[in-house]
N, C-alpha and C positions, 0 to 999 in steps of 0.2 A: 332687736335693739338692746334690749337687758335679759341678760344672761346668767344674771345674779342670788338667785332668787334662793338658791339654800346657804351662798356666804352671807347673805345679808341674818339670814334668820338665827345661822349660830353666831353669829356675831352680836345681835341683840337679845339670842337668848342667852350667853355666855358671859356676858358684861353685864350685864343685868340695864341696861338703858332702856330709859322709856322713849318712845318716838311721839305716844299720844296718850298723855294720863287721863286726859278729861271727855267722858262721852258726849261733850256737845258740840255739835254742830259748829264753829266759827262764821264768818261770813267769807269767801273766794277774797283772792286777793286785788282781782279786778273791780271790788268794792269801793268806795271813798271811804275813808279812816282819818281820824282826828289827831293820828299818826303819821307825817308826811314821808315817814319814809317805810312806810306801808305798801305793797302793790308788786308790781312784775317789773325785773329792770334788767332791760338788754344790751351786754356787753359784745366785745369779741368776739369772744371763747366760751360764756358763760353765760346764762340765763339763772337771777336768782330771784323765786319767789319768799316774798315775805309776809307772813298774814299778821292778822291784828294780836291772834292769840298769841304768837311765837312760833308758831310752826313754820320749818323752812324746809323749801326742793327744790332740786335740783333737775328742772327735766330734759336738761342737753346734755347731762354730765354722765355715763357710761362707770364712771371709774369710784364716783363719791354716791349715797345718797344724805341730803340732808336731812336732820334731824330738828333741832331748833336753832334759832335767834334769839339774843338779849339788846339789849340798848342800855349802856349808860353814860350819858353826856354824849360824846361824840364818839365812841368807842361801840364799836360794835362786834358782841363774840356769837359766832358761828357753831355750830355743836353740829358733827357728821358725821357717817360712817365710812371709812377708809375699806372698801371693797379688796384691795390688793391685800392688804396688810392685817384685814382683818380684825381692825380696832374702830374705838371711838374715840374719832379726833377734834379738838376745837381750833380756831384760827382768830385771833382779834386783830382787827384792822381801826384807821382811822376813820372816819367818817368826813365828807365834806360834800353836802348837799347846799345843791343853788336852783332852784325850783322842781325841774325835771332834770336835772344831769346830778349824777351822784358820783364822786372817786373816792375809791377804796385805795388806803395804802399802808403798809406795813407801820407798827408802834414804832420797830428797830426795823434793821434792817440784815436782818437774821431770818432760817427759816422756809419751807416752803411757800408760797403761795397762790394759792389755787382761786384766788375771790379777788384780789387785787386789781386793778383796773379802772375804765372810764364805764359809766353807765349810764345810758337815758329810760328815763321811762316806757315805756308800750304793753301798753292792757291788750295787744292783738299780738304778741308773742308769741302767746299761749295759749291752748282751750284746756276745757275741764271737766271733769265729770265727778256729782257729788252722789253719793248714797249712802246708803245702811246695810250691815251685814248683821242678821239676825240668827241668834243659835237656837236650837228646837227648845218649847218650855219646861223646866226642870233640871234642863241640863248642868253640867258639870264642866269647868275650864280647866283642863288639866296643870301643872305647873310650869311653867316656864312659854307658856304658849304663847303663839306670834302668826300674826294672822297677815296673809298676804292676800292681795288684789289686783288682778291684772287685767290692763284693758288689750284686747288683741284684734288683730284685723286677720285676714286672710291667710297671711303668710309670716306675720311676726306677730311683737309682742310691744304695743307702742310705749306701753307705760307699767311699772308695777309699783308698788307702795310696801313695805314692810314694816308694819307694826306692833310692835310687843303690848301686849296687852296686858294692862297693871290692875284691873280689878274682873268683879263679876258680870257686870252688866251684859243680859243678854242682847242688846241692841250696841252696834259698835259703829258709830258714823266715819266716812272715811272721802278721801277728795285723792284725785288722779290729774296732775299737770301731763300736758306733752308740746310739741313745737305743734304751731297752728297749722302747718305746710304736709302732716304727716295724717291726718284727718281729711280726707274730702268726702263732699256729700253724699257723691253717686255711691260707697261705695259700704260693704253690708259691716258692722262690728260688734264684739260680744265682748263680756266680763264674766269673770270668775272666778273665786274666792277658796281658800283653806285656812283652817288653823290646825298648826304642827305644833310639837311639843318633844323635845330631846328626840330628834330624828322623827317623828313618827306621826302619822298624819290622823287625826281626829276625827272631822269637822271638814265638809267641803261644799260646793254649790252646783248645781247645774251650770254648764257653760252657756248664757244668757245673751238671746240677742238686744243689741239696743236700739235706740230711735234718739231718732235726731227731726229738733225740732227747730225751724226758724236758724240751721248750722251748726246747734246747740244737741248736746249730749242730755235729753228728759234724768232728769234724778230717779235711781231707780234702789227699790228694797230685794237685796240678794239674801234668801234665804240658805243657810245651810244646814246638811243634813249630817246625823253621825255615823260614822264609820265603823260599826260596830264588827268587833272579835273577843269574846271573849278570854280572857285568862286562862294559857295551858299550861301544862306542865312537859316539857318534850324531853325524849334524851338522844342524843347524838354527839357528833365529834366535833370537836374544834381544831381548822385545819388552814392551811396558808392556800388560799387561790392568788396567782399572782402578789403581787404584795401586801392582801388585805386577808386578814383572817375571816375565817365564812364559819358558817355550824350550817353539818351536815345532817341531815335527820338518818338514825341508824336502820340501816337496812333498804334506804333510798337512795335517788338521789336527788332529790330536793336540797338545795342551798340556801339557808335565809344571811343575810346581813345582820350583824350584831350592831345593836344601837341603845340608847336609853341610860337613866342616871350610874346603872351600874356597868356600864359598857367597860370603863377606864378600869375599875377592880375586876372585871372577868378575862381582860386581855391579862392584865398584869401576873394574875395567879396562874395564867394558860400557861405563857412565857414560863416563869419561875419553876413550874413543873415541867417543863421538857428533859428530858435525856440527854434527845443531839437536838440539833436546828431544826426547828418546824415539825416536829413530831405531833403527828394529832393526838387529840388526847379526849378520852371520852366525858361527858357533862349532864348532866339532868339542870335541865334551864327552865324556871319559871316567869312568862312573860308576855306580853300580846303580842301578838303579828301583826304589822301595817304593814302598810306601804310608806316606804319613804322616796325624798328624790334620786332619783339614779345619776349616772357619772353625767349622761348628757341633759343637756337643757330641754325639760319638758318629758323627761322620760321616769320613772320608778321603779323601784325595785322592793320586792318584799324582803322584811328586817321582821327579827324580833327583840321586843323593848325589854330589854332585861330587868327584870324585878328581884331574883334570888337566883342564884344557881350552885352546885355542887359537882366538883371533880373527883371523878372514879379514879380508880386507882388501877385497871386493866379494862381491855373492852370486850369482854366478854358478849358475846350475842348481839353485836355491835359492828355489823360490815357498810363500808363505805365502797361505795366505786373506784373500781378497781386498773390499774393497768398493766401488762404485760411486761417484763422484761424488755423481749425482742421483738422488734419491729415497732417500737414506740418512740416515737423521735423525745429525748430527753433533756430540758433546756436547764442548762445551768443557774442555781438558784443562792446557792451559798458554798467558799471555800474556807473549809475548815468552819471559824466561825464568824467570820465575813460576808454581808448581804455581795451579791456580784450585781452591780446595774451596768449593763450593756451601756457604752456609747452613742451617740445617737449619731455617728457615722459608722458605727459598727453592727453585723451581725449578732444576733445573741449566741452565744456560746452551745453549743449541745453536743449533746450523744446519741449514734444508733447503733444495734446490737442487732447484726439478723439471724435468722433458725440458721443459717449455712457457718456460723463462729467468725463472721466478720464484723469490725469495730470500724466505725468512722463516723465523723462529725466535723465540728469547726471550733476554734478558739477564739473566735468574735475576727479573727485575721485570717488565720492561715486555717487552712481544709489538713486534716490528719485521717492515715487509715491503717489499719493493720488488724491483730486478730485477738481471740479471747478465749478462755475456756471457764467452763461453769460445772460444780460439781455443788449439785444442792443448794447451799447457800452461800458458797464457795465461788469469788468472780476474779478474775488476775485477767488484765488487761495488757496487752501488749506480746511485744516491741509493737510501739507504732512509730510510725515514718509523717513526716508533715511537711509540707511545702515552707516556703523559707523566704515569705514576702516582708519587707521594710512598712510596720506600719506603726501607729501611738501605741501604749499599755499596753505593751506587750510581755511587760514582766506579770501581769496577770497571767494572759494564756500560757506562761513558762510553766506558774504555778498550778495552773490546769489542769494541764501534760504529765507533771510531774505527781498530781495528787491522783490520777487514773492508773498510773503505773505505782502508785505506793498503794491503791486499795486491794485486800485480799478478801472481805466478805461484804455481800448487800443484803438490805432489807427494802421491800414495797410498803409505803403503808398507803395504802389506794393509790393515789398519784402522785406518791413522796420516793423518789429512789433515794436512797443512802450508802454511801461507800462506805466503809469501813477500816482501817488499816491493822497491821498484826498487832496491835498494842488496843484496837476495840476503840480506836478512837476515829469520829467521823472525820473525815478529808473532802468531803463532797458531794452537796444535796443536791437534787434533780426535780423539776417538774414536770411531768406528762405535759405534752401538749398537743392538741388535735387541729391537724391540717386540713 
């Protein structure tokens, strides 16, 4: 059901937004409050809960999560996070309550609105589950940390909560809304908890089963434990895989992911010292290892948190995995100095070169073949011949064709091909890639 759970966290680590300042406990919104327009209110399209303290959620809503609520006079301002967009956004509406029926509608009439509508009350919308996530004693919160909570069943994820955490308290209370129809009795659910900080994961919990009691989710204290890596000092390359830059440990091939406060000045200085496009370049990185989230939902990948590092000036003693010339299918990655991103009704563009001096590949369109010869470092490619099909951007694979046939020397730098042309200037980077 939510799918969100590292845009939400750099979004409230980045913005610096608080979700929940105050470690105490509120009372559920299903409470009676001296606040009438307190409680859970079921519209169309939208379920919004509003508790006594200001905290507001959103637990139908896929695309927002809320943040908090204000009231003044009849004006009510909304504070959320925009999932798509990756900000924090507020929306004030007007207010017009008449016992249990609530309408929201716009100040102007300007504007998205996502909270607009008719609204009645129902405390049976929604169920809940209220706890505490405890850090081990003596611990340390690292900067920018944001602590997630997620309730899951079997096969999804019903509910998660993302909140930044603004002070030290090792006790952090926390409440989980979901639709009431997405909970039944019969059927077994756990909870589980982290605290991340610039990519990099801290602090986590056992995945905890719960009990239900009388329908009702028992309150329960998640402890978490830390994550312990020590601070290394590594050296290896920094290297384009796909469109993400990776550090490769020298002499392996271990890949970690670059992440942490100094992430943004280590790409920047990689970039600045390249040669040609995507040239790896060697580094001594001082920094912990975690895990962070990886590309899919629920999955991880090891990162290191960057703290200091320094770029070498050659790489001496410093080999990377390596690939072959010929017989390596070699997917087009940048011309001249232009990233290439394939169409998404197209082919990605590449090159293969076999032991027998035949060249062929494709232009994201048309299939090309013809021959090569290679003297050392020495590559001259052609005459090649291409089939001659009617498709989109095709003034790219012109540029292709024509940059394969103007290269006269290459370089590997592991799984970096480089063309060259008689003037030593690249015309065309290549990425290994394995079938």
């Amino acid at each position: 059901m939510k799918q969100f759970a590292v845009l939400c966290l750099t979004g409230l680590a980045l913005l610096g937004c608080s979700d929940n300042d105050t470690p105490d406990q509120p009372q559920p919104a299903t409470t009676e409050s001296s606040n009438p327009l307190t409680g859970i209110w079921q519209g169309d399209q939208q379920v919004l809960v509003l508790e006594d303290n200001g905290d507001f959620y959103l637990p139908m809503d896929d695309q927002r999560q809320g943040l908090s609520w204000e009231q003044q006079d009849t004006t009510l301002t909304f504070r959320f996070l925009d999932i798509a967009q990756l900000t924090v956004a507020q929306q004030q509406v007007h207010a017009d309550q008449q016992g249990d029926r609530l309408t929201l509608s716009l100040n102007d009439s300007e504007g998205n609105a996502p909270f607009t509508g008719d609204y009645r009350r129902d405390s049976q919308a929604v169920g809940f589950l209220s706890g505490t996530v405890t850090r081990p004693p003596d611990s340390d919160l690292p900067d920018n940390a944001v602590l997630t909570v997620s309730l899951l069943s079997a096969t999804d994820t019903l509910a998660r909560r993302v909140i930044r955490l603004a002070d030290d308290n090792p006790a952090q209370p926390f409440r989980l809304y979901y639709p009431a129809d997405a909970v039944s009795g019969d059927q077994d659910y756990q909870i589980s908890s982290q605290i991340l900080a610039d990519g990099g994961l801290f602090y986590q919990s056992e995945i905890t089963p719960l009990t239900m009691r009388r329908g009702r989710f028992a309150n329960i204290t998640l402890p978490l434990s830390a994550v312990m890596t020590p601070s290394q000092t590594l050296r290896g390359a920094l290297a384009y895989q796909g469109n993400q830059v990776v550090f490769t440990l020298c002499n392996t091939d271990r890949r970690l992911q670059v992440a942490g406060p100094q992430q943004a000045d280590l790409l920047t200085s990689y970039r600045d010292a390249t040669a040609y496009p995507r040239q790896p370049r060697v580094a001594t990185v001082s920094g912990l290892i975690r895990k962070i989230p990886g590309e899919q939902a629920g999955s991880t990948q090891a990162a290191v948190i960057v703290e200091s590092f320094t770029l070498e000036d050659d790489s001496n003693n410093c080999r990377l995995p390596a690939a072959a010339l010929t017989n390596t299918r070699w997917q087009l990655v940048q011309l001249g100095d232009e990233p290439v991103e394939p169409g998404s009704d197209q082919r990605p563009p590449h090159l293969l070169l076999t032991d027998q001096g035949e060249a062929r590949g494709n232009g994201g369109c048309n299939t090309f073949n013809g021959s090569y010869d290679r003297d050392n470092n020495q590559l001259t490619l052609g005459p090649l011949t291409s089939t001659e099909m009617a498709c989109p951007a095709l003034e790219t694979e012109q540029h292709y064709l024509e940059a394969l046939e103007t290269g006269t020397r290459y370089r590997i730098d592991g799984e970096l091909l480089t063309l060259f042309d008689d003037d030593d200037k690249p015309v065309a980077s290549f990425q290994a890639v394995y079938l």
